[in-house]
Each structure stands twice: as C-alpha cells, then as structure tokens.
C-alpha positions in Angstrom: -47.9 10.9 47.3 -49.5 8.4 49.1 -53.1 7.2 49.2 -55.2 6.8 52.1 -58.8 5.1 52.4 -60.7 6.5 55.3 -63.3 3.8 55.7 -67.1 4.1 56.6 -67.4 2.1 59.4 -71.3 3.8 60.2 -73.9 1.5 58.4 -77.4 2.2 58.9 -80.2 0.0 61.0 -81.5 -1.1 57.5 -78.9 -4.4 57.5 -77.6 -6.5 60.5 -74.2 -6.1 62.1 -72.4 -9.0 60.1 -73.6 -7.7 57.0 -71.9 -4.4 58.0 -69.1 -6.1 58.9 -68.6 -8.0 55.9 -69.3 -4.5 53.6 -66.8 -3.0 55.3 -64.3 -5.7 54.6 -65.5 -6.0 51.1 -65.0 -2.5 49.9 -61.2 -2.2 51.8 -60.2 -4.8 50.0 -61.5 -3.6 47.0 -59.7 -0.4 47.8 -56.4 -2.2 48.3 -56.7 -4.2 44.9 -57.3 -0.7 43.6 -53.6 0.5 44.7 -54.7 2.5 48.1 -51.6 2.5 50.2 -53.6 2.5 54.0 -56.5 2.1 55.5 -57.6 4.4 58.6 -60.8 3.7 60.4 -62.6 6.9 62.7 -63.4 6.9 66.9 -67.0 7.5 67.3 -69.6 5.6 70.2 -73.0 5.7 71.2 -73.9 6.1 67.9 -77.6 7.3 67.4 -78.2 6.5 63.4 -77.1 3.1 62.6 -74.5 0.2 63.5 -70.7 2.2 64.3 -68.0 -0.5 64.0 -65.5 0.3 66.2 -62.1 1.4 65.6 -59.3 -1.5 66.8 -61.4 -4.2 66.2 -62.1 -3.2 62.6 -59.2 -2.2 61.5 -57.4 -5.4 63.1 -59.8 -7.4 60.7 -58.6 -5.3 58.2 -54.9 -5.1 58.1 -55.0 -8.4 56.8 -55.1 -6.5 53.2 -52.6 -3.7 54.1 -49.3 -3.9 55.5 -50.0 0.4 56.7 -53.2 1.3 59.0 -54.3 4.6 60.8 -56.7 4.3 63.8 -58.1 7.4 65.2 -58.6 7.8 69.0 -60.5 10.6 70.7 -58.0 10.3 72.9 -59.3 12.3 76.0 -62.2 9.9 76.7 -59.5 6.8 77.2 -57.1 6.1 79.6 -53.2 6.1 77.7 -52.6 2.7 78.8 -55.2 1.2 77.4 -54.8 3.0 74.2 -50.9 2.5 74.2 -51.9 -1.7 74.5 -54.6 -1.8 71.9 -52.4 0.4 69.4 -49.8 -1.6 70.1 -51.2 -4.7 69.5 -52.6 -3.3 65.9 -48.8 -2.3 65.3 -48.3 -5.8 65.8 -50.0 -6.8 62.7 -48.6 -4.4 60.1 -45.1 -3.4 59.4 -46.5 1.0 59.7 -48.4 2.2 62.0 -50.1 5.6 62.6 -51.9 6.9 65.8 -54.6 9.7 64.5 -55.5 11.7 67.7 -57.8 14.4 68.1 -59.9 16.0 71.0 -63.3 14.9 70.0 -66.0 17.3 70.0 -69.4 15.8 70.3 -71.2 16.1 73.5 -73.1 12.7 74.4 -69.6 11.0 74.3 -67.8 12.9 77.0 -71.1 12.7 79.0 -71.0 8.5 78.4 -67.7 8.2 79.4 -68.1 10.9 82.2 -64.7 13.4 81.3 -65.3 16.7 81.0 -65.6 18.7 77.8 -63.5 21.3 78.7 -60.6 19.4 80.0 -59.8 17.5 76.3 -57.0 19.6 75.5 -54.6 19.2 78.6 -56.0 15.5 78.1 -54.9 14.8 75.0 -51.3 16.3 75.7 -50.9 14.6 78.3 -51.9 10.8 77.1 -49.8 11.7 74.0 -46.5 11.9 76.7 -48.0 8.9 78.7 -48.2 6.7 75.2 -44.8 7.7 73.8 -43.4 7.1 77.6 -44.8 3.9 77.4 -43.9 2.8 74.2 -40.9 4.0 75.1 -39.5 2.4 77.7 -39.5 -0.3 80.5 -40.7 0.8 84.4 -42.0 3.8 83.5 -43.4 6.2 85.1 -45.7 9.3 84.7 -47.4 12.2 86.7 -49.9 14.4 85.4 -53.2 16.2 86.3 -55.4 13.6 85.0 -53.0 10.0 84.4 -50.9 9.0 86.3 -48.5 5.6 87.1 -45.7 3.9 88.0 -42.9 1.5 87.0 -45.0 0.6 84.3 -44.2 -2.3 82.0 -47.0 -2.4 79.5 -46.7 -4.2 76.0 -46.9 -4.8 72.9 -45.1 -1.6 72.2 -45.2 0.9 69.0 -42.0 3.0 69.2 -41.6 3.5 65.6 -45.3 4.1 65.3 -46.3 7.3 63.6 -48.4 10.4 65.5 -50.9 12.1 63.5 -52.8 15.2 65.3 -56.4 16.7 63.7 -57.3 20.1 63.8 -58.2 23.0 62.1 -57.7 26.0 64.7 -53.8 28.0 64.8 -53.5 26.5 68.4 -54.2 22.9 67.6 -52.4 23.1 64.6 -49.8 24.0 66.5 -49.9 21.7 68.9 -49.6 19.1 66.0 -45.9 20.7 65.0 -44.9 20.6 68.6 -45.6 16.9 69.7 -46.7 15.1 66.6 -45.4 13.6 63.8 -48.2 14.9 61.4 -50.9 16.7 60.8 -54.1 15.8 59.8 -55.6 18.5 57.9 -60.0 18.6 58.1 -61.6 17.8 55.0 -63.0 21.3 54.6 -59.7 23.2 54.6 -59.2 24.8 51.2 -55.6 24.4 49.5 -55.2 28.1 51.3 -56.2 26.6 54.4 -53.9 24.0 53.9 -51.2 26.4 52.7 -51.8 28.7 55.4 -51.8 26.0 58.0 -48.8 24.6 57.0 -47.1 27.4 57.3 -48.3 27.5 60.9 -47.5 23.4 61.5 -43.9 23.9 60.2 -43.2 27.2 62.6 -44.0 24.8 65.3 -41.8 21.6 64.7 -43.5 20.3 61.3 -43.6 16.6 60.1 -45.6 15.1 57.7 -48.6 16.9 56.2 -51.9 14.7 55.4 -55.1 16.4 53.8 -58.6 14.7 53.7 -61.0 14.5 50.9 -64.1 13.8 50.8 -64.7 12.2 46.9 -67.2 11.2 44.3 -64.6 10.7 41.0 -66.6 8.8 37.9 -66.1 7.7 34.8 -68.4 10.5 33.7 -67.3 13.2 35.2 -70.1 15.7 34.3 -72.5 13.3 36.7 -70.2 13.4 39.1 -70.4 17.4 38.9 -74.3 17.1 38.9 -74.4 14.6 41.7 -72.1 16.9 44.0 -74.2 20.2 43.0 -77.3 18.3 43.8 -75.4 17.0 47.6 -74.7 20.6 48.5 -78.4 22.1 47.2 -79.5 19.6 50.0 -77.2 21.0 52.6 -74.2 18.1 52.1 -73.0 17.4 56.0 -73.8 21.3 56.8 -70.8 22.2 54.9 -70.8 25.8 53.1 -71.9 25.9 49.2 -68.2 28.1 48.9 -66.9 24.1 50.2 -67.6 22.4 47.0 -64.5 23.4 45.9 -62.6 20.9 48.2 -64.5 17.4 47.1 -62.4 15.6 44.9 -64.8 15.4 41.7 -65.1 14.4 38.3 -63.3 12.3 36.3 -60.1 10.4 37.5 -57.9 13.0 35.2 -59.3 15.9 37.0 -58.5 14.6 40.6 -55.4 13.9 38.5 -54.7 17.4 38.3 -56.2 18.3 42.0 -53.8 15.7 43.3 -51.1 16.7 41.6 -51.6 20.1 42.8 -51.9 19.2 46.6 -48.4 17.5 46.0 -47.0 21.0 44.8 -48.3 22.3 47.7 -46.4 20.0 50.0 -48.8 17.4 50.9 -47.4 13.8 51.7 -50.4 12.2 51.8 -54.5 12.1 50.7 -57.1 10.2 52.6 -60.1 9.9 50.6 -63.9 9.2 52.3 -66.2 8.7 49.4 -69.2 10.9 49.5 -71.8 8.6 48.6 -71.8 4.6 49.2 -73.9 3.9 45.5 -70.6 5.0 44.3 -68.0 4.0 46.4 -66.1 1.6 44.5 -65.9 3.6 41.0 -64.6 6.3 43.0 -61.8 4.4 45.0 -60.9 2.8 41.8 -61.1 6.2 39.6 -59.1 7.5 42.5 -56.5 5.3 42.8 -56.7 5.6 38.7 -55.7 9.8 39.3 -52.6 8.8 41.1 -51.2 6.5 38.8 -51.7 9.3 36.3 -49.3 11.8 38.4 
C-alpha cells in the first residue's frame, strides 16, 4: 500500500505568505524523510480565511523531495489546455504523475471565474477527453459544447500520467470507472462506503482505488482519542459524530491495523490530511511508522 500526504496549503492571516510558504515546504519534507510515497496539493481560490497556496506552483516547489506528485484541478473552472500545459510541465519534474479531477462544489468560485454551476459535469468530461487528446497526440483536434480547437500542438505532454476522479455519489463514481484511472474515495466514506463504492467503480471499468484520511496518530494514543472526541463535540468540519469512525487515530499500531484492513479491502493507496497542525509531524511520522508495521 502506498502512502499519500495531502498537504495543507491554507495558512491563516496570522503569518505572511513566505512564512507559509516555507511551512509548507518544511513539513513535506519532513513527511518524505518519514517514508510518504507522494505528495498531492488541493484546487481552491478566492479564499476567505487565510493565505491558499496554490496548486502547480506549490507542488512544483515541492517535487523536489518526491519523485510522485498529485495535483488536483477543479477542472470545470479551467480551460483543458491550460491545464494539460501546467500538468504537463509538473510531469516534467517527477518520474509519476497523477491528475486528481473533481467538479468543485463551492459557489463563489464558479461565480469568480464566471462558468456556470450546473454545467460542471459535462465540463469535466469533456476537458478530461481534451487533456488525454492532447497529451496524446500531435495536431489535434477537438469539438465539444464548451472546448473546442484545432491542430493543436501543445507541450510538455503527460501520456503516462495517471487520472484520478473524486466523488462520492453512484453516478460520479461511475464516471470515475468509465474514464479514469482511479478513484479518489472522500474522506468521510466508511470502509462500507468504500466497499460498496468499489463495487460500483469496478462495474464501470475500475482502476486503482485511493481512500482519504483525515489523521491525528500519537505516541499516546488515548490523547489522541480524547483530542478527536473533543474535535467532533465542537462540530469537527460539520462532519457527523457516527464519522469518527473514519479518522485514522491513536497510536501508530492501531492505524497499523486500520491500514491493514483498508488493504484487505482492496485499497492501493492512503492519502492522509492531518487533523490538527500542533500535531502534524508526530502524526505523519507515527503514520508512516503504521505502514512499516504492515
């Protein structure tokens, strides 16, 4: 099973940009020393609550630690060349490359890029052909609802580069077994979500299966209970109380155990988001610790 690190790339107003920057660069190297297999940085803009640093330029800056790197693209609010040119350029630097795709959801950014809302589905679908078209192949062309071009010649190109599809509902899921490579399983699904969904994702074409995690893993494992108790009694990112189940917690030779058994369940791959930043670094290294155990 491989190991993920999905990065936090929001910091808050409280320190400048470069300090941001350089905590961000800190902590995914620590992760790599630790024995994390990738890094993956998120898509968000116009952030409200602190400095967002954005996707290619971050995780550019930090390939130089990992030879494997995920960026994720809301893809409908870009235009598939552009993203086909900046992914492949990021390709460029590591020998693996995944594309994380997904339609977005938040209002304020389809209204600050001006796409409609209700037109992210066919969106995404069709950049996904566009990208692969380009990457491809030389003078191509493409003709859709919303992209279109022609004898287009666009490089660097990522024809080997992986295509990993979020989402939680049958139809997206779906969608993920038809024309990706992978799908990115929500960090709330339960190991029956997950089994469920699969089930779903493999009907439709199948590929590689990758489950998020949120995480707090100490070396005292009973605080690490407490702390998560305490997270959810104050309404942890609006998730359900029932959705403690899925945080990896405790110590590193229970997520031993909870890893192990996502593996049994026919997961490739975990990306972990530590829960809290006060303990970020014991739990990427108590995490990394839990797979060496398997």
């Amino acid at each position: 099973m491989e190991l993920g690190y999905s990065i936090s790339t929001l910091h808050g107003f409280d320190v400048t940009p470069a300090e941001a920057a350089a905590e961000t660069v800190r902590r995914a190297e620590l992760a790599s020393d630790a024995g994390f297999d990738y890094i993956q940085t998120g898509d968000h803009h116009v952030e409200r609550n602190g400095h967002y640093l954005q996707n290619v330029p971050t995780v550019s800056r930090l390939s130089a630690s990992y030879d494997h790197a995920a960026t994720l693209f809301l893809l409908p609010l870009y235009n598939p060349i552009l993203v086909a040119e900046q992914a492949g350029t990021v390709a460029s630097f590591v020998d693996r490359f995944d594309l994380w795709c997904s339609i977005g959801r938040r209002q304020h950014e389809f209204d600050a890029f001006d796409v409609d809302k209700r037109e992210r589905v066919p969106r995404l679908i069709e950049s996904i052909e566009a990208i692969r078209a380009i990457w491809n192949g030389e003078s191509v062309s493409y003709d859709g609802e919303f992209y279109s071009f022609e004898d287009l010649d666009a490089s660097p190109k990522a024809p080997d580069a992986r295509v990993c599809i979020g989402g939680g509902v049958e139809a997206a899921v779906r969608r993920a077994g038809r024309i990706g490579d992978a799908w990115v399983a929500h960090p709330r699904e339960s190991n029956d979500d997950v089994v469920e969904k699969s089930g779903w994702f493999e009907e439709s074409g199948g590929g590689d299966l990758i489950v998020r995690r949120d995480a707090l893993v100490l070396e005292d494992g009973e605080k690490a209970h407490e702390l998560v108790n305490d997270a959810f009694s104050g309404g942890y990112r609006g998730w359900d109380e029932s959705e403690k189940e899925v945080i990896l917690t405790g110590d590193s030779e229970e997520v031993a155990a909870e890893l192990e058994t996502l593996s049994e369940l026919g997961v490739d791959e975990v990306v972990v988001r530590p829960m809290f930043d006060e303990f970020a670094d014991e739990t990427l290294r108590n995490v990394a610790n839990a797979r060496h155990q398997l």
